[in-house]
C-alpha positions as a printed Julia matrix, in Angstrom:
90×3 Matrix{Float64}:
   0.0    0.0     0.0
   1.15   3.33   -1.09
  -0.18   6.11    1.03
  -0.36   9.47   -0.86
  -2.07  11.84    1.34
  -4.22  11.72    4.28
  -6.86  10.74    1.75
  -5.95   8.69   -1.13
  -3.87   5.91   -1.2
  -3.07   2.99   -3.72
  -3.35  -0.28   -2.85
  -2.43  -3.45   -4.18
  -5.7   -5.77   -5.24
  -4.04  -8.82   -6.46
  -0.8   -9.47   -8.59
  -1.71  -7.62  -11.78
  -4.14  -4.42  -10.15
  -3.67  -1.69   -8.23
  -6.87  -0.1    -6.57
  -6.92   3.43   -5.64
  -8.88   4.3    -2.48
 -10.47   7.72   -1.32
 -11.11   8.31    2.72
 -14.58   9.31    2.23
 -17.37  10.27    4.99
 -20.64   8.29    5.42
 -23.4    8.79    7.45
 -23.95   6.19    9.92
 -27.63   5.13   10.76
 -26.91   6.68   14.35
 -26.31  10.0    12.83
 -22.89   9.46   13.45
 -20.38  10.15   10.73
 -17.51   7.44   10.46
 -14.92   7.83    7.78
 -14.34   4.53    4.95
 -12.12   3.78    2.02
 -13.75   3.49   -1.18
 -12.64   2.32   -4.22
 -11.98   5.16   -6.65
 -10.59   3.2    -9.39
  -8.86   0.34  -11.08
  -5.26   0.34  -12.31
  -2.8   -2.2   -14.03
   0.62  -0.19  -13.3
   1.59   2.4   -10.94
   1.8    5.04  -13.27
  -1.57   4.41  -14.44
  -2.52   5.11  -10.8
  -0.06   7.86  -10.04
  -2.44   9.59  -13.18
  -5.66   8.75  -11.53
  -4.6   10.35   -8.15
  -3.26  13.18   -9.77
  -7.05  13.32  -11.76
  -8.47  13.0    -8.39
  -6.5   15.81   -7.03
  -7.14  18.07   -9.43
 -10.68  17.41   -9.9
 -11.02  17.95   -6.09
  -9.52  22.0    -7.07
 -11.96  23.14   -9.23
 -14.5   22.08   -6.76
 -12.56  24.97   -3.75
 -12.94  28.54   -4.49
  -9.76  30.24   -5.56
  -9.28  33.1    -6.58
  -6.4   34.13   -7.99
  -3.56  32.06  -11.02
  -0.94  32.14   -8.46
  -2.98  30.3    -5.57
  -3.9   27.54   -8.59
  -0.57  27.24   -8.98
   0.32  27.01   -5.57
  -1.93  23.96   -4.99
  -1.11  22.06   -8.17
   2.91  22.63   -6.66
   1.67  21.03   -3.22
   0.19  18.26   -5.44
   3.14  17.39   -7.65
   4.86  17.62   -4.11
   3.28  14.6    -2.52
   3.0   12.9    -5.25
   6.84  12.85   -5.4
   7.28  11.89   -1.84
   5.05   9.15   -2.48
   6.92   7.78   -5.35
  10.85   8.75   -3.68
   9.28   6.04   -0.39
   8.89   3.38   -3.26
């Protein structure tokens, strides 16, 4: 299992796939709010699922409210950041 963030890491399924898994909320029948895994995706190399986490990220930015190019940039620099620490602990 490679952890990339708090909140996604990739996981090895079997010999041939890779899953990627997103720490998601659900609500509990309590009311309660636990946090899961869920599958976000299957992948047959790491590179393929490097991609999907960096999809993932990215799609995750236009959902926060920036508001300037250089903040963008910022967070996409912070991305490409973990995702390199992630792949140096390999």
């Amino acid at each position: 299992m490679i952890q990339i963030t708090d909140k996604i890491r990739i996981k090895k399924l079997d010999k041939i796939n890779l899953q990627l898994e997103i720490l998601e909320p659900v609500n509990k029948k309590d009311g309660t709010v636990a946090y899961e895994w869920k599958w976000n995706g299957y992948y047959g190399d790491l590179k393929s699922a490097i991609g999907g986490v960096l999809k993932h990220c990215l799609m995750e930015l236009a959902t926060e409210d920036i508001t300037t190019l250089s903040e963008l940039i910022e967070r996409i620099d912070n991305i490409d950041k973990e995702l390199k620490k992630a792949v140096e602990k390999l």
